[in-house]
C-alpha positions as CSV (number, residue, x, y, z in Angstrom):
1,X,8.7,-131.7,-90.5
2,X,10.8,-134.3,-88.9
3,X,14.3,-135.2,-90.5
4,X,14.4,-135.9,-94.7
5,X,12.2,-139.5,-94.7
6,X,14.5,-142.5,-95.6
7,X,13.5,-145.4,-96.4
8,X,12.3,-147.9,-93.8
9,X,11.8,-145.0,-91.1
10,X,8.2,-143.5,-92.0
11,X,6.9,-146.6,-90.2
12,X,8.6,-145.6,-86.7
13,X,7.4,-142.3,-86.6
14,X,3.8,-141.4,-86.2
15,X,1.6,-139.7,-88.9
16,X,1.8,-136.5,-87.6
17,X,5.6,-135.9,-87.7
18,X,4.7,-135.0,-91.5
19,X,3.1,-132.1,-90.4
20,X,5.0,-128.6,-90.2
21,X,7.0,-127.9,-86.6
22,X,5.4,-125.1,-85.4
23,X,7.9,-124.3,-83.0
24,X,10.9,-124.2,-85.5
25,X,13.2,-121.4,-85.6
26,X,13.2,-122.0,-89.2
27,X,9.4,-120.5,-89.3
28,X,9.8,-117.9,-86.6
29,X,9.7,-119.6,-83.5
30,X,10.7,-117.8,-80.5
31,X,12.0,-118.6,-76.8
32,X,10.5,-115.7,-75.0
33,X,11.5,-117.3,-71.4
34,X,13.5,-120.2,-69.6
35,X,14.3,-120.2,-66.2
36,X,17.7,-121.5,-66.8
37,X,20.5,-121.9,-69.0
38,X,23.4,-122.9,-67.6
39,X,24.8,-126.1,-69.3
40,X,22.6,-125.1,-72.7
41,X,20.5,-122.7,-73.9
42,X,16.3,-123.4,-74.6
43,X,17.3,-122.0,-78.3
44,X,18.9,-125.1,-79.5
45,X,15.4,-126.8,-78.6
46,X,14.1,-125.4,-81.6
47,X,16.7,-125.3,-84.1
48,X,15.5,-127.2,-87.2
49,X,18.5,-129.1,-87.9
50,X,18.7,-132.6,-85.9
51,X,20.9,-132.6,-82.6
52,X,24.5,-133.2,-83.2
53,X,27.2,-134.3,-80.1
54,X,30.8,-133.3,-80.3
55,X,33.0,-135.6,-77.5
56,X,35.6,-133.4,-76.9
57,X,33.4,-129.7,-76.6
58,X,33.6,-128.4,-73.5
59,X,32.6,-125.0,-72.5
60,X,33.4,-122.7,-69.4
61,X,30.3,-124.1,-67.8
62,X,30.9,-127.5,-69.0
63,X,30.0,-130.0,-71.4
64,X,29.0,-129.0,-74.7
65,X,25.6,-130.0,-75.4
66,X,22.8,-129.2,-78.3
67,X,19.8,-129.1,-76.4
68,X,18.7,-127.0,-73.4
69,X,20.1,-128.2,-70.3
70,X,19.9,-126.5,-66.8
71,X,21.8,-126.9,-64.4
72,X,21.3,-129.0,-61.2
73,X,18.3,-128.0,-59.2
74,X,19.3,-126.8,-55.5
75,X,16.1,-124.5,-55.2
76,X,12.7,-125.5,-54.8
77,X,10.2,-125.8,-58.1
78,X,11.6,-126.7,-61.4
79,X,12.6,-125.7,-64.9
80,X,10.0,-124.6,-67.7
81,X,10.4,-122.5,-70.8
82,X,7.8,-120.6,-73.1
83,X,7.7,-120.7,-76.6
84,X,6.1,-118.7,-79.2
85,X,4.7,-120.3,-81.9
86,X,5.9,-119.4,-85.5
87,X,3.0,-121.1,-87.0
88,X,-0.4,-120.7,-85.3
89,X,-2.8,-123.1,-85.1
90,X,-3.6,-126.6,-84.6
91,X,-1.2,-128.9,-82.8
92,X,-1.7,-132.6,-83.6
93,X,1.7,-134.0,-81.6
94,X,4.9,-133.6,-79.8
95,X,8.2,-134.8,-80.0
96,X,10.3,-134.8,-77.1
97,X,13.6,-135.6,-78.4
98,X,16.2,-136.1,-75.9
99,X,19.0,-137.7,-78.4
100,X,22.4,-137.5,-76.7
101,X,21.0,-136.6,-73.2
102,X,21.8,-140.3,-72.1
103,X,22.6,-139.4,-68.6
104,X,21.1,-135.7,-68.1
105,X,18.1,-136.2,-69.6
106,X,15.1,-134.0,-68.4
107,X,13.1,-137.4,-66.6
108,X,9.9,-136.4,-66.4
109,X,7.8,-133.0,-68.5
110,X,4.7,-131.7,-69.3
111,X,3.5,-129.3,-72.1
112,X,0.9,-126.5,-71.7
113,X,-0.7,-124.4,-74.5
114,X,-2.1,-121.2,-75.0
115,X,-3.8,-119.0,-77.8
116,X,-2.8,-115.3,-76.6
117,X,-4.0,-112.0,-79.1
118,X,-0.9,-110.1,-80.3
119,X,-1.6,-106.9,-79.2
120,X,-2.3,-107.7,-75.3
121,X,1.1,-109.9,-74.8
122,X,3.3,-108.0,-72.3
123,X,6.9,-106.3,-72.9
124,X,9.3,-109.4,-72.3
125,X,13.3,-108.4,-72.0
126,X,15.1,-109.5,-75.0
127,X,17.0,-113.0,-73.9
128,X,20.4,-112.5,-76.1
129,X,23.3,-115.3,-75.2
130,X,21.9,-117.2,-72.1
131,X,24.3,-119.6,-71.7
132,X,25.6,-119.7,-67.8
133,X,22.9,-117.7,-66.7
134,X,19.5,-118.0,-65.0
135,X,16.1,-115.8,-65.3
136,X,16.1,-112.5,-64.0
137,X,13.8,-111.0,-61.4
138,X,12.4,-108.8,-63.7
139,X,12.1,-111.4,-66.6
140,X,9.9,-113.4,-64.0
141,X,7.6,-110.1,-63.2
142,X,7.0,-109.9,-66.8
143,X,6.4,-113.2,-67.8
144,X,4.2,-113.8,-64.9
145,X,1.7,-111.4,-66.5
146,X,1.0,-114.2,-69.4
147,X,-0.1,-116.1,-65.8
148,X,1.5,-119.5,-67.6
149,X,0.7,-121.6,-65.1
150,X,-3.0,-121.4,-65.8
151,X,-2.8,-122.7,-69.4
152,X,-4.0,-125.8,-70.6
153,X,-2.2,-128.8,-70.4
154,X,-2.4,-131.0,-73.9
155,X,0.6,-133.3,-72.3
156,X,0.2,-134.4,-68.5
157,X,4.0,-134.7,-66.3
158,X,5.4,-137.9,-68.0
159,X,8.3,-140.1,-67.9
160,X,10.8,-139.7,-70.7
161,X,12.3,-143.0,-72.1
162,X,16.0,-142.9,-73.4
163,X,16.6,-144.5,-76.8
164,X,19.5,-145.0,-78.7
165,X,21.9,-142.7,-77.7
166,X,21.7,-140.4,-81.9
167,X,17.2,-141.4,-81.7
168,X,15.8,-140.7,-78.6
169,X,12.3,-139.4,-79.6
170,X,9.5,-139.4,-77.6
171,X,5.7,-139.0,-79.5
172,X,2.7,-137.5,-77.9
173,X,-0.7,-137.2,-80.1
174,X,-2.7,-134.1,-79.3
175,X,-6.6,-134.3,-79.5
176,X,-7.4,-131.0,-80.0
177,X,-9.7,-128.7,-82.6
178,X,-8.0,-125.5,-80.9
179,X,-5.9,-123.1,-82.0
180,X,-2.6,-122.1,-80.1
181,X,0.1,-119.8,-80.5
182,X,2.4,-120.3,-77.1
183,X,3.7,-123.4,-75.2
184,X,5.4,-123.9,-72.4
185,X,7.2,-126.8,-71.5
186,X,8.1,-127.7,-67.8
187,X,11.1,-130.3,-67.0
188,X,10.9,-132.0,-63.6
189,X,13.2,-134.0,-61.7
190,X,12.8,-137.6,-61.0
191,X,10.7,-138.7,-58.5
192,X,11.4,-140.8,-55.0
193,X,8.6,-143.2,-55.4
194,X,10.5,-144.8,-58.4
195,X,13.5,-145.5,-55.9
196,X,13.4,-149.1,-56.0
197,X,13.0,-150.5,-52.2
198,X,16.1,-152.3,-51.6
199,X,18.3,-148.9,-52.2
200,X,19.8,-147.3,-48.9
201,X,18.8,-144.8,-47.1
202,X,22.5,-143.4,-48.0
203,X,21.3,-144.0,-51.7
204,X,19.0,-142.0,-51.5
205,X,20.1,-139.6,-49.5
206,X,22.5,-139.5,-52.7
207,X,19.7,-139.2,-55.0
208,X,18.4,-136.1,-53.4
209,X,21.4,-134.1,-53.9
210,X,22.1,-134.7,-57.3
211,X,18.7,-135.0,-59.0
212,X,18.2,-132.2,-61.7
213,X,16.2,-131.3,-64.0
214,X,18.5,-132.2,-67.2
215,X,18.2,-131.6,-70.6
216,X,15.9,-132.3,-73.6
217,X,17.7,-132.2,-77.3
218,X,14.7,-130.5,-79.4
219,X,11.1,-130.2,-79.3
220,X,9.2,-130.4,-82.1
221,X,5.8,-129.1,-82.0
222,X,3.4,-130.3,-85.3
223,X,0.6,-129.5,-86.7
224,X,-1.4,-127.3,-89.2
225,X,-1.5,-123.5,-89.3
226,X,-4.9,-121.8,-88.7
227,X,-5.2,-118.1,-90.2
228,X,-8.0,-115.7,-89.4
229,X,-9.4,-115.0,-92.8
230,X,-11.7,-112.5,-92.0
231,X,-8.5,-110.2,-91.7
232,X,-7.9,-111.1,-95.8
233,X,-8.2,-108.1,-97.6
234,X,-10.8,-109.7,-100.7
235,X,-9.2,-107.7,-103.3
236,X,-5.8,-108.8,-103.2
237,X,-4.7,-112.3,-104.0
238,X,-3.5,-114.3,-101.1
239,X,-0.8,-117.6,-100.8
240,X,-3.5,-120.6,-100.3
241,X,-1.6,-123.3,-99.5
242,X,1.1,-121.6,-97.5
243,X,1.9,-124.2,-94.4
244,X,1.3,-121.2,-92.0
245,X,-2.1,-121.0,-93.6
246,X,-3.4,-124.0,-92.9
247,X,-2.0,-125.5,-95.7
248,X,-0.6,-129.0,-96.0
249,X,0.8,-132.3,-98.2
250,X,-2.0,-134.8,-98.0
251,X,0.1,-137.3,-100.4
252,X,3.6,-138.3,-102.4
253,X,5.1,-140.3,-104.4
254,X,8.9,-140.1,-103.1
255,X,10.5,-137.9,-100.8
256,X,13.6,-139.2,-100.3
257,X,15.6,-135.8,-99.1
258,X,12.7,-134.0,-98.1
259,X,9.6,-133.8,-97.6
260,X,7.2,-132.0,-99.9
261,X,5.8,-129.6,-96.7
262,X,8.8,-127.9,-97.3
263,X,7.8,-126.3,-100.5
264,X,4.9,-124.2,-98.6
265,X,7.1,-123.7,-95.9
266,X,7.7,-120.0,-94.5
267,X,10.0,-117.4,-96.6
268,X,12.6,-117.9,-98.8
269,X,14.5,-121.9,-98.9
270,X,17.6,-121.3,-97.0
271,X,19.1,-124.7,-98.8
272,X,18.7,-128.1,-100.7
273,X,17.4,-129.3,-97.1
274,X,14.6,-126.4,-96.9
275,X,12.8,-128.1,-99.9
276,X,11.3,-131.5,-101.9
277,X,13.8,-133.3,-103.0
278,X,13.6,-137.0,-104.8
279,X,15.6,-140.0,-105.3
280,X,17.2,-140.1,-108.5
281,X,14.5,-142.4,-110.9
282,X,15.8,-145.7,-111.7
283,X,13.8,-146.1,-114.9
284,X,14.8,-143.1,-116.7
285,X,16.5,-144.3,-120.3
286,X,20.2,-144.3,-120.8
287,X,20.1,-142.1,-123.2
288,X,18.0,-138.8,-122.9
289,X,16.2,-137.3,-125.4
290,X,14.2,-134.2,-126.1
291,X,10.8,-133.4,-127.8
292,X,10.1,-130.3,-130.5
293,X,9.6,-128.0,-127.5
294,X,12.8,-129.0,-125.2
295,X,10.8,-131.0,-122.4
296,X,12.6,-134.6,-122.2
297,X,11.0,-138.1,-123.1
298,X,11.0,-139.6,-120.0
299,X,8.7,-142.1,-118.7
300,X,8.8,-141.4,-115.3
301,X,7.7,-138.7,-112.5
302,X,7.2,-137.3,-109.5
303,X,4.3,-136.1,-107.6
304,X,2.9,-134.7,-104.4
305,X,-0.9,-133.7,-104.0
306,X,-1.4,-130.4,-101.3
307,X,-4.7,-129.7,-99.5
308,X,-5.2,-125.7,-99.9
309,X,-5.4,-123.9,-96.6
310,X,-9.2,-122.1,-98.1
311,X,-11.2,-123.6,-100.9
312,X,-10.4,-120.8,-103.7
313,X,-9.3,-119.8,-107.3
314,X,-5.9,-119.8,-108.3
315,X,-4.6,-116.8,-109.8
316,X,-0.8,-116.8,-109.9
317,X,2.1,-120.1,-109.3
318,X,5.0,-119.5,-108.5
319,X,7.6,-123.0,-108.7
320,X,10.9,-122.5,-107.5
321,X,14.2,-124.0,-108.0
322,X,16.5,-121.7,-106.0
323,X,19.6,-123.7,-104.6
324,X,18.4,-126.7,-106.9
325,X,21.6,-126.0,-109.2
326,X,22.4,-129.6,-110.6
327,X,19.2,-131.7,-109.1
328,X,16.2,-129.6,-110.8
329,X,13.7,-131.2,-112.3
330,X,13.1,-131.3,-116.4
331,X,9.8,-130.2,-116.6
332,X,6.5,-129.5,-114.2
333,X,2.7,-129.3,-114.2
334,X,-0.5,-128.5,-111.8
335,X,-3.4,-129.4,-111.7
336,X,-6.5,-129.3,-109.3
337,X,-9.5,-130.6,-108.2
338,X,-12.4,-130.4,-105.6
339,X,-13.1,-133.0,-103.0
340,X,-14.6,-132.9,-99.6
341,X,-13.5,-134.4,-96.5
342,X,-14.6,-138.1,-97.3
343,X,-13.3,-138.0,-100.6
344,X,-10.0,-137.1,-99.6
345,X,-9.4,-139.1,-96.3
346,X,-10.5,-142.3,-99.3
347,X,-7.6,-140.6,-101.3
348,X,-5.2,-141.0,-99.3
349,X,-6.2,-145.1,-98.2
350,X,-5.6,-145.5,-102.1
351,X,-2.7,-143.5,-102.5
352,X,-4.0,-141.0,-104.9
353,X,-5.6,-143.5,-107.9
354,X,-7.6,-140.1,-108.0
355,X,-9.5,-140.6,-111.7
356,X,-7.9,-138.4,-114.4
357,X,-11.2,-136.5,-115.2
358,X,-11.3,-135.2,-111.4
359,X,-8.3,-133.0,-112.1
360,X,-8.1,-129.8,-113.8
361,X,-5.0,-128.4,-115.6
362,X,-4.0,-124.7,-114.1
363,X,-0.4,-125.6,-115.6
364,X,0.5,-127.5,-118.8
365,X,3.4,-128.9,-118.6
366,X,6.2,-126.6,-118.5
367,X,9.9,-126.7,-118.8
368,X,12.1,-125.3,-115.8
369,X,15.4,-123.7,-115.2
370,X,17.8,-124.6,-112.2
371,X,18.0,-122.6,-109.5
372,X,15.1,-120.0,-110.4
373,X,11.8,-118.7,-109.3
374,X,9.6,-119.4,-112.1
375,X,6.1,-116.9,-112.4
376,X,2.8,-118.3,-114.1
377,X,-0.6,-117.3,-114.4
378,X,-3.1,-119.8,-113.6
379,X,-5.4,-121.2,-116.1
380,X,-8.0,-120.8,-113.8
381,X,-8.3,-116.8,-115.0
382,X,-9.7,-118.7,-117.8
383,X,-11.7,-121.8,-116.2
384,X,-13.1,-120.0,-113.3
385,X,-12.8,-123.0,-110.8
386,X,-12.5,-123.1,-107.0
387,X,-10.1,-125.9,-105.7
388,X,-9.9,-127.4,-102.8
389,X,-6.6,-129.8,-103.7
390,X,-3.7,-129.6,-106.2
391,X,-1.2,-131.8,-107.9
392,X,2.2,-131.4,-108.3
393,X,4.2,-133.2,-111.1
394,X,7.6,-133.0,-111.9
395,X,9.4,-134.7,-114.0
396,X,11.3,-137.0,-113.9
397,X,12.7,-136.4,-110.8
398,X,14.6,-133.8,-108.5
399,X,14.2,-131.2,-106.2
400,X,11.5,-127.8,-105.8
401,X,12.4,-125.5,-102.7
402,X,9.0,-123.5,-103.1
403,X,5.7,-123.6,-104.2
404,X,2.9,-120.6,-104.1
405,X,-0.4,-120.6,-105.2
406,X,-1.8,-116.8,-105.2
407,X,-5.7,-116.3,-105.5
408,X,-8.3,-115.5,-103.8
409,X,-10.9,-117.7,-101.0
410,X,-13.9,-118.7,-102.1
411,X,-17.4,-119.2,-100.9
412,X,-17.4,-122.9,-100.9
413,X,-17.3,-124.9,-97.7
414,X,-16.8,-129.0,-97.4
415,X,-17.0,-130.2,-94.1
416,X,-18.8,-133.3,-92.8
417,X,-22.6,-132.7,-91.7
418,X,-22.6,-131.4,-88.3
419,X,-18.5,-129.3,-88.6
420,X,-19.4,-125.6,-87.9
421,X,-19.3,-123.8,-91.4
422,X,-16.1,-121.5,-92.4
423,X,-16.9,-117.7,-93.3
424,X,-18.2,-117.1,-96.4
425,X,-16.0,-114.8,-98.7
426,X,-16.8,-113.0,-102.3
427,X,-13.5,-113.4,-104.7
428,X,-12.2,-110.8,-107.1
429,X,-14.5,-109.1,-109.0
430,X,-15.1,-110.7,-112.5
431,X,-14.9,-114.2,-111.3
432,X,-18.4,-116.5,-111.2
433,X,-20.4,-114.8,-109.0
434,X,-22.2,-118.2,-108.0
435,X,-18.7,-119.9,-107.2
């Protein structure tokens, strides 16, 4: 996701910088390949954290920068790096940040994808500390054989355009039904026909021996995962609304620290920052009290509604606080529903008025401890109901690093007339055979 939302910033950025970054090392993103590293490494391009500038770093190859920057391009061709996905599937945008680079910055790129099997992906030499160094011989030979060049473009070259010197993000949309699992993004110097005309012929003569192809700060690659769920074994129950899954946050109430897509993010929360985390509510009473079983009487909450990455039953939920020491919430609950496409994309225009008969408790409300995984069963073992959305409340505020919903896929498929049908799957024996 992009940085913890604050308020009066959602507006700036586009829709789809809710989605998951794909690219982020804090999924399993991977730089298999740059063709130079000399001021920077391509690493820092998909660290998770936001870019950070330190005035007075300097290293043996010069100045300190947290990005990747090459360095000054005396060779013909230009720079370009491959990344490997950590979340495959369905790009929807880029963001070319290129915070900090005020007067290095990469000035033009273009982005090419690819969806490449895992088993016929060639042997490429582990990269290990890059910085001051350039691509080997033999790391070109091997990457070669992924034949790069040929991939589809989703961004044409374009001009990057400098911000402020801390925000310098630049937001490409991606119309595209595909699924990827490698990108590769090329840098390019600039270009002689911007040279204004009344420059020198020394000017320019200038120009050509110190363009470069610069540096870009991060890029952030988002969009929704996309798993093969033919490979789902049908007897054991499976994460449905992990982010890698195709899972995602279709809806909030408050995410003041961070943004709910957190919670079905991939592996363990590695801090406060890896999770949802509220603002503090401003109606809660000065005084708190308690009810006969321990859950506070408070008149607020918290909420954050999560379209499943497969229409299924819910078996097993798992909400936890881990690293949520003094900011957990009181109390929770879940609940679930069924809606189509329509139905939902009308959801979201009214914020998630959703009537109160549409969803389905699979959690009463339960008190919560700080800082611990907390194990339920699902209500559904009882109701028997596929859900294609669910609802989670806390109470009245605070922070959940993860959330997993185990079950199994169902049979059930939701698409607008004319979308080409998902598989069809069975679920666990002694659920409704007609589900």
């Amino acid at each position: 996701m992009a940085d913890s939302p604050r308020e009066g910033e959602l507006a700036r950025c586009p829709d789809f910088t809710q989605l998951a970054d794909m690219a982020s090392d804090a999924v399993g993103g991977k730089i298999l390949f740059a063709t130079d590293d000399f001021f920077a490494p391509a690493e820092n391009l998909i660290k998770s954290d936001s870019p950070s500038f330190k005035v007075h770093e300097y290293t043996e190859f010069g100045k300190w920068m947290d990005g990747w920057e090459t360095r000054r391009k005396r060779i013909p061709g230009h720079d370009w790096c491959i990344i490997k996905l950590g979340i495959q599937g369905i790009i929807r945008g880029f963001d070319v940040d290129i915070s900090y680079f005020m007067g290095d910055y990469a000035p033009r790129m273009s982005i090419q994808a690819a969806n490449l099997e895992e088993d016929k992906q060639p042997e490429i030499p582990q990269r290990g500390v890059r910085t001051g160094v350039a691509a080997t011989p033999e790391e070109f030979e091997a990457v070669a054989e992924l034949k790069s060049n040929d991939w589809n473009y989703l961004v044409p070259m374009t001009e990057l355009k400098p911000g402020k010197p801390a925000s310098s993000h630049n937001y490409f949309p991606v119309n595209s039904q595909q699924r990827w699992s490698h990108v590769r993004l090329n840098i390019f110097p600039a270009i002689l026909e911007d040279v204004k005309w009344y420059l020198t012929v020394v000017l320019i003569c200038i120009s050509l021996m110190t363009n470069d192809d610069g540096g870009i700060a991060r890029l952030r690659v988002y969009g929704t995962g996309q798993k093969d769920w033919t490979a789902t074994d049908p007897k054991e129950p499976f994460d449905l609304v992990a982010i890698a899954h195709g899972g995602a946050c279709v809806g909030f109430s408050n995410a003041h620290f961070g943004h709910p897509n957190n919670m079905i993010g991939v592996g363990k929360a590695r801090s406060v920052a890896d999770g949802w985390e509220t603002a503090r509510r401003l109606d809660r009473p000065p005084v708190l009290e308690n009810d006969e079983n321990g859950i506070l009487l408070v008149p607020g909450c918290e909420w954050a509604v999560f379209r499943l990455a497969h229409p299924g039953v819910i078996t097993q939920i798992e909400i936890d606080t881990t690293h949520f020491k003094g900011n957990s919430p009181d109390s929770c609950k879940l609940d679930g529903c069924i809606l189509t496409t329509q139905e939902e994309e009308d959801m979201i225009k009214q914020k998630w008025e959703l009537p109160g008969h549409k969803w389905k408790p699979l959690l009463p409300v339960t008190k919560l401890s700080a800082n611990e995984s907390h194990l339920f069963d699902s209500l559904t073992l009882e109701l028997q109901d596929v859900i294609t959305h669910v609802r989670l409340t806390i109470s009245p505020d605070g922070g959940v690093s993860r959330l997993r919903l185990k079950g199994f896929p169902s049979s059930i498929c939701l698409l607008r007339p004319g979308e080409k049908p998902m598989m069809r799957f069975s679920v666990k024996a002694g659920f409704r055979a007609n589900l």
